[in-house]
Structures are given as C-alpha cells and as structure tokens.
MARMARMI-816127 format. One line per field, with one value per residue (C-alpha): z, x, y; residue number from 1. Coordinates in steps of 0.02 Angstrom, whole numbers, plus 50000, padded with zeros to 5 digits. Layout:
<pts>
Z <- Z	... .
X <- X	... .
Y <- Y	... .
num <- NUM	... .
</pts>
This chain:
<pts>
Z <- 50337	50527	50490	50306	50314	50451	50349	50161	50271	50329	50149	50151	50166	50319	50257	50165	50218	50107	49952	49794	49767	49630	49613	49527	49592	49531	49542	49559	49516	49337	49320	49291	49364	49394	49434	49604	49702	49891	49989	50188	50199	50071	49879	49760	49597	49474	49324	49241	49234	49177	49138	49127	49231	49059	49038	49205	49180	48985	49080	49054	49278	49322	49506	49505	49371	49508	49641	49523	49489	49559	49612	49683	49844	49848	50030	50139	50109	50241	50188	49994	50061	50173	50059	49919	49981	49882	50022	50113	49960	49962	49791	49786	49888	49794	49782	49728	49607	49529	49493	49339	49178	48970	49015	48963	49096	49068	49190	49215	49262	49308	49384	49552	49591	49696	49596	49442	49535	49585	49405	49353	49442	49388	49229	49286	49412	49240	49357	49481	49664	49731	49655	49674	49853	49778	49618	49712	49795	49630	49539	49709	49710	49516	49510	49702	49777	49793	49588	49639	49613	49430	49318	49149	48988	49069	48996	49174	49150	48967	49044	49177	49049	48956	49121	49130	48963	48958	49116	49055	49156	49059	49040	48957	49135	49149	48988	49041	49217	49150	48985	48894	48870	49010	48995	48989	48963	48951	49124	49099	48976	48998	49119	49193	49367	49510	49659	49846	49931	49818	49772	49661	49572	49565	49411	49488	49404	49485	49643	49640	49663	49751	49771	49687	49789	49687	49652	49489	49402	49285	49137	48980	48822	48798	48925	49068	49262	49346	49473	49574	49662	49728	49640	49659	49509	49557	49468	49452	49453	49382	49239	49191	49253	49120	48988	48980	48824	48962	49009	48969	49060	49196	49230	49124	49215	49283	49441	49429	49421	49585	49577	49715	49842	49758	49633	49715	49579	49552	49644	49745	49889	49775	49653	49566	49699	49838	49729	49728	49907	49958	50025	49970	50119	50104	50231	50204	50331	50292	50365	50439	50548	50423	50444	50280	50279	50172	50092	49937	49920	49746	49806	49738	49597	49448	49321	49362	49351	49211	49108	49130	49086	48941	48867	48889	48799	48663	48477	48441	48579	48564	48709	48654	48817	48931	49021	49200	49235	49370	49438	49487	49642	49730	49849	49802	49941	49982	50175	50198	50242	50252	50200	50233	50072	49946	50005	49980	49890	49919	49988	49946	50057	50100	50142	50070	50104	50005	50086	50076	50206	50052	49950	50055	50085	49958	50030	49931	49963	49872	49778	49630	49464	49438	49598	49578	49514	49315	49223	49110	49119	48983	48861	48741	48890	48977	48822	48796	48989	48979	48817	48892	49024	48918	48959	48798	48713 .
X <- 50159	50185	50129	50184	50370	50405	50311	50411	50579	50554	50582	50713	50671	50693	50847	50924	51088	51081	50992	51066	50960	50947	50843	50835	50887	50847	51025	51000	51186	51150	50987	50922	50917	51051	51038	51087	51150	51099	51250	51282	51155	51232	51173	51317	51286	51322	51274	51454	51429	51244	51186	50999	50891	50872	51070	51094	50937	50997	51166	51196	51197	51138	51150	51340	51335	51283	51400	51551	51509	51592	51490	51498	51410	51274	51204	51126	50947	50875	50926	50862	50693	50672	50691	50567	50396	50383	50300	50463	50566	50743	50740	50959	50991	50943	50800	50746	50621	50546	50679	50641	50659	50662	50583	50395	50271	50131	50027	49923	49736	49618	49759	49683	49495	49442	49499	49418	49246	49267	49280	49121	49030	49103	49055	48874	48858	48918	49036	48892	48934	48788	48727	48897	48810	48653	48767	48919	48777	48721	48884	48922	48795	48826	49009	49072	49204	49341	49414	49600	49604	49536	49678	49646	49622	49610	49446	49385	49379	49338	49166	49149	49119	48982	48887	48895	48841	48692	48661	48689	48816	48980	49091	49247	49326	49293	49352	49557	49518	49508	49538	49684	49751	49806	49763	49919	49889	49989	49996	50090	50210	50408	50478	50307	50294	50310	50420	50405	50366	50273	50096	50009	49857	49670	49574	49455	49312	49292	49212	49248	49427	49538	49743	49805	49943	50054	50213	50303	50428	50595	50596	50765	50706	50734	50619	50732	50667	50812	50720	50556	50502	50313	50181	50007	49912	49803	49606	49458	49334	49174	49279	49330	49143	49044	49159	49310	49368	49396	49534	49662	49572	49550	49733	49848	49834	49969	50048	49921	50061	50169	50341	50460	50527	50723	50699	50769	50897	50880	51055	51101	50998	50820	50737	50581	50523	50538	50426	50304	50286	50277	50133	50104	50001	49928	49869	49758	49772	49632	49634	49482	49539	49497	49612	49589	49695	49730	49845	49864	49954	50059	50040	49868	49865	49778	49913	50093	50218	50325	50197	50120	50296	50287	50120	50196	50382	50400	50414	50245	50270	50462	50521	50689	50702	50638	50475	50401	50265	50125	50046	49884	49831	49681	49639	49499	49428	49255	49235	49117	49205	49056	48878	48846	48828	48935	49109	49271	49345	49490	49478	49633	49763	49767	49909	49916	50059	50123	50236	50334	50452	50579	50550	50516	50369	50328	50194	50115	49982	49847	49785	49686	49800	49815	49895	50020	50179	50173	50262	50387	50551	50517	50625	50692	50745	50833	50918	50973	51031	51146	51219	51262	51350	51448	51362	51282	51414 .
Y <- 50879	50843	50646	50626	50666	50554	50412	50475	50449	50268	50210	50092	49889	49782	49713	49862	49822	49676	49732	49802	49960	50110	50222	50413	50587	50765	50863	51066	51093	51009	51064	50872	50685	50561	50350	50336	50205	50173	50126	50095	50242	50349	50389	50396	50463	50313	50437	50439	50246	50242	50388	50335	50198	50113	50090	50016	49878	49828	49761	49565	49604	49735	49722	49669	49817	49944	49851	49869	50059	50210	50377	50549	50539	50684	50662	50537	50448	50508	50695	50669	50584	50742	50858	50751	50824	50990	51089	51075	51052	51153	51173	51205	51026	50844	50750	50602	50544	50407	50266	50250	50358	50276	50128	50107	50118	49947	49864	49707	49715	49616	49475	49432	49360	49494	49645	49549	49549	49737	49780	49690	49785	49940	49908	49865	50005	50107	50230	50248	50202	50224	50068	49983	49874	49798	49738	49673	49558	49483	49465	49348	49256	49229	49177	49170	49265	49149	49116	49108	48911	48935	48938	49079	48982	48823	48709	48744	48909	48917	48803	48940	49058	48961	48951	49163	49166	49074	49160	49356	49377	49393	49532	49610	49592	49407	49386	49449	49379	49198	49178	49154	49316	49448	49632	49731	49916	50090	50174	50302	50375	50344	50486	50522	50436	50508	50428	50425	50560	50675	50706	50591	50646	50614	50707	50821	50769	50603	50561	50367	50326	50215	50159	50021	49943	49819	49765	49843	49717	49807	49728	49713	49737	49541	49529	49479	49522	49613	49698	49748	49903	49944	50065	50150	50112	50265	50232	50327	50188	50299	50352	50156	50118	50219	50137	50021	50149	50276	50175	50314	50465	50346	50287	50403	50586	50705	50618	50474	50334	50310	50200	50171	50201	50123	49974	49834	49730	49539	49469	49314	49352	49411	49361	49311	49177	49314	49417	49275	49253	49449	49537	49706	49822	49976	50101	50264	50409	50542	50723	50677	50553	50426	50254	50110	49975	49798	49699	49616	49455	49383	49217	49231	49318	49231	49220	49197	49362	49294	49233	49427	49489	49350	49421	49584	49582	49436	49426	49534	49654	49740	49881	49954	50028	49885	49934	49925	49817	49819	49653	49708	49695	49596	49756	49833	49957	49937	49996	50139	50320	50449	50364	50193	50077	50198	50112	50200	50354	50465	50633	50762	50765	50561	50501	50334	50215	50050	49939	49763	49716	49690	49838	49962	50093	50205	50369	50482	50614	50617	50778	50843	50803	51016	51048	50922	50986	50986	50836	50963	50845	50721	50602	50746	50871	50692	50684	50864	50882	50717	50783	50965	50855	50763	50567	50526	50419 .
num <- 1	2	3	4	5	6	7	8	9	10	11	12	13	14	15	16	17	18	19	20	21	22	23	24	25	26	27	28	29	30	31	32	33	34	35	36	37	38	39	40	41	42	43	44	45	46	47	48	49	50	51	52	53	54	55	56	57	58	59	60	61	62	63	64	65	66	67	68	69	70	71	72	73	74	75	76	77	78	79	80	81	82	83	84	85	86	87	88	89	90	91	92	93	94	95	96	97	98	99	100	101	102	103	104	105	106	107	108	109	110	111	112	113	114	115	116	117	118	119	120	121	122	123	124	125	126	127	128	129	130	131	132	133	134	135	136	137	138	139	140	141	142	143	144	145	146	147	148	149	150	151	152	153	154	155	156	157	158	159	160	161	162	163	164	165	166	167	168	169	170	171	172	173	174	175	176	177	178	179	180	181	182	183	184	185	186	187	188	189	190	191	192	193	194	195	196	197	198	199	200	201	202	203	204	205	206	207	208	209	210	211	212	213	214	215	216	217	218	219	220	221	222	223	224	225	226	227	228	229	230	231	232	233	234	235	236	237	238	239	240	241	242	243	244	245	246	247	248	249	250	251	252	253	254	255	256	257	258	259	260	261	262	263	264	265	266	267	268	269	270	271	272	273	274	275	276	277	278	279	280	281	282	283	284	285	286	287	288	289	290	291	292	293	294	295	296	297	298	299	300	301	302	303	304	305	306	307	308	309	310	311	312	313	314	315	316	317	318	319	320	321	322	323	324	325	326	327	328	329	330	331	332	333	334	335	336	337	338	339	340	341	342	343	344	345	346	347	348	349	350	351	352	353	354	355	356	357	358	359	360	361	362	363	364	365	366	367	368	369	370	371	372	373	374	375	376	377	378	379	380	381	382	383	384	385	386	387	388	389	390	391	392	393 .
</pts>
C-alpha cells in the first residue's frame, strides 16, 4: 500500500481550482452515500439538494446547479481519498465512491483503429494468446494498421469491406469498427462501479486480460452531455476471444467497471471540444517490478463522441435515468511481461493508473473479482436509505 495510496491521493486535475466537480461519498453516520461537491479542497455534502448523482445531471445546468447548492462539509479530499483503499479503510470516517449511482452504465467498443485490430485477432486467436503474435502479423498485412482516416459507413469503407470479404477476412469486429452502426453494450449495472481508489476485479478464471483506459461521458436522459470523468473498462480478452456472446462474463463481473476519480460538469470553461482533444494515459505498476505504459488519444477515435452518445440515447433507445458512456479506447497492450511473444496480462495486485490532465487520475489495484469487496449497496437499498433520511420527495 506504500506506492498505491500516495498515487489514489493525487486525484484531483491540473486545474482543479477551476473545474466544477461532483462526485459520490459513502457516509458511516447514515449508513449510505451522498453527491458531493469538491470545493477549494473541501467536499460538501450537496445531498439535501440532490439526493442522487442522477438528480444533479437531469438539471436544465447542472454545473451552475452544483455551484448554486449548499452542503455540510464532511472533510477534506485529501482525507476521504485516504481513507478510500479498504486495507486502510476507517470504516467510522467517509469515503468516497464511484461518482455515479441511477444512471445506466454503457460503453462503446470497437471506436479506435488499433483497438479494432486487437479484437480481430481475439476472435481468431479464439481466447488463445499464445497464438495472438503469428495472427496480429496476418490481420496487418491484410488491412494495415493505420484505419483512423476511414470514416464508419462511409462508401469507402463499405468498399473496404468487400475487399475482406472476398479475401476471408471479415469479422463481427470490422463490421462495428466501420460500418454504420457503433457497438454500444451494457458494462455494468446502475450502482455497480467502483471509484478511485479501490480494487477492481479480474475473474479468476482468465489468464488474458488487460485495462481499458478511456474517457466516460454523463449523459440526461434527453441525451444531453453535461459532464466527463475517466474509467477502466477492465476485459478479459480469452473470455470475449472464444466467443463475442461471452461478452457479459467478459466485461460485467464484481468490481470489473472503474469510474472516476470526480465527474467533471460541462460549464463555461469545459466542454465537449476539450473532451475531443484530451489524451487519456495509463500506467501499470506490477509487484514484480513490472512498469507498462500508453496512452490513448480522442482525437483519433473512429466515430465522433456525440454521434456514439447519439446511437446510444435517441428515440429507440430511452434512459430514464441518463446513463454513462465509455469511448473506447485505442490502447490495447501488447508488450511482453514474462515469455516473449504472449504480450500482456495482469497479475493481482497491479496498480494500474488512468489519467488526463483535466479529469484527473483515477488508480485502482487490480485483484481477483472474489476478493474484491462484494457489490451489496444497489438501487432498492439507495432508495430505502434516502427515504429513512427524509430526501425522497
């Protein structure tokens, strides 16, 4: 814990100062979580105001919303982000959590080039990484490595995929990487992410993993952006390899989604076109000694972000309760850690961080999903511990 906690407490973007930021604490004294606030270094319980995550986003502002709102202070960041690792926990003192809570957890694959490729030859490797080298040769050689100019759906594309054809090399992945619709898919269920700090979770029973570092828009039910915060779309690429059904085993497992550190609120000074132009890094720290690093950037990602958040919310797709939506990401770890040839996989107790100089870091450790603490604290117990406390109106 000697490197993690230091890491978990340097949460807070470059210009913090300046952002409008929210986020989700667990409250011992009411025995459940309250929205938050993040101000001049201070978190302010906003609950009496907005009693869930969801609340504060459906506003027609939400960040003048959370300007405009009054709180109970309940200690300083740096306090609740050193008491979030549950080795160390105090479990009488705050914490915080994921920051956010009704709203429906969705994410966008296949949305960058590279990541697109990487998935190919999962599903031609079928799960198996020893074979992952000799494949990621051919499926170059086939259709490059550089797609980023090639616009999904375009008649460029839609030729693209008549060449792979005839040639025996299409797949599902190609199909959502450049044609006309985007894969958007359940992460995780509402209430089930874990935030910064804590231990996210890889299912025992793979040995081909990897992060997913990528930037996590907040989403109205009308489908309005209103704010961004980072994510670890945490996969088990032998368990999506053997079959693209496995999707669910492979993404939606206890602590297996990551969100935070704060989310960051649309306002004067950010907004969409800052989200464009950010670059998302990631750094692995393994108890061996181990050091991975990369970055992913949204300025070239395949599809724009609100045409993903288009495909996502619209007339055919309704979320009461907004949702939360993932990018992607165009990082897909390939760097050898023990045998040459077999690339990367995680090993329990990596530290992996996520950062973006305007959203903050977000570290979690990595460990197997049945030693991470148990999701218990879902949608009906939200409901019945903001009625006992009078905020349900």
């Amino acid at each position: 814990m000697s490197q993690f906690l230091p890491l978990v407490r340097a949460a807070l973007p470059d210009d913090a100062a300046r952002a409008t930021l929210v986020g989700r604490a667990w409250r011992p004294d009411l025995a459940g979580p309250s929205v938050v606030a993040i101000r001049d270094g201070a978190v302010l319980d906003i609950s009496q105001s907005f009693p869930t995550m969801r609340d504060l986003c459906e506003t027609a502002d939400p960040a003048a919303a959370a300007c405009d709102a009054h709180g109970e202070t309940i200690g300083s960041i740096d306090a609740l982000l050193a008491n979030t690792p549950s080795e160390t926990r105090d479990p009488g003192r705050p914490w915080l959590l994921a920051p956010i809570d009704l709203q429906a957890i969705k994410a966008a694959g296949v949305t960058f080039a590279i990541s697109m490729l990487e998935r190919v030859i999962e599903e031609r490797a079928r799960g198996d990484m020893n074979a992952a080298g000799a494949i990621r040769q051919e499926v170059t050689r086939l259709v490059g490595d550089d797609l980023s100019k090639l616009k999904p759906g375009s008649p460029e594309a839609m030729r693209l995929k008549d060449v792979l054809i005839q040639q025996g090399a299409w797949s599902q992945y190609l199909e959502v990487g450049i044609g006309p619709d985007a894969e958007i898919f359940t992460k995780a269920q509402p209430m089930a992410a874990v935030g910064t700090g804590m231990d996210a979770g890889i299912h025992p029973n793979s040995s081909w993993n990897n992060p997913e570092p990528e930037v996590v828009l907040a989403v109205s039910s009308d489908g309005r952006i209103v704010g961004a915060t980072l994510g670890n779309d945490v996969n088990l690429r032998d368990v999506e390899g053997r079959s693209a059904l496995l999707l669910g085993k492979a993404k939606d497992n206890n602590a297996s989604c990551a969100i935070g550190p704060f989310l960051r609120l649309f306002d004067a000074g950010f907004g969409l076109d800052d989200i464009r132009s950010t670059t998302v890094t990631l750094r692995v720290d393994g108890p061996e000694g181990f050091v991975l690093e990369g970055s992913s950037s949204i300025g070239k990602i395949s599809r724009d972000p609100a045409d993903l958040v288009g495909q996502m919310v619209n007339a055919h797709h309704r979320y009461p309760d907004g949702a939360v939506l993932f990018l992607g990401t165009m990082f897909a770890p390939i760097q050898d850690r023990d045998t040459p040839g077999q690339g990367f996989t995680h090993k329990y107790g990596d530290i992996v961080t996520i950062a973006a100089p305007r959203l903050g870091r977000l570290v979690n450790r990595m460990m197997p999903t049945d030693r991470c603490e148990a999701w218990r604290f879902g949608s009906g117990a939200l409901m019945r511990n903001l009625a006992g406390r009078g905020l349900l109106k």
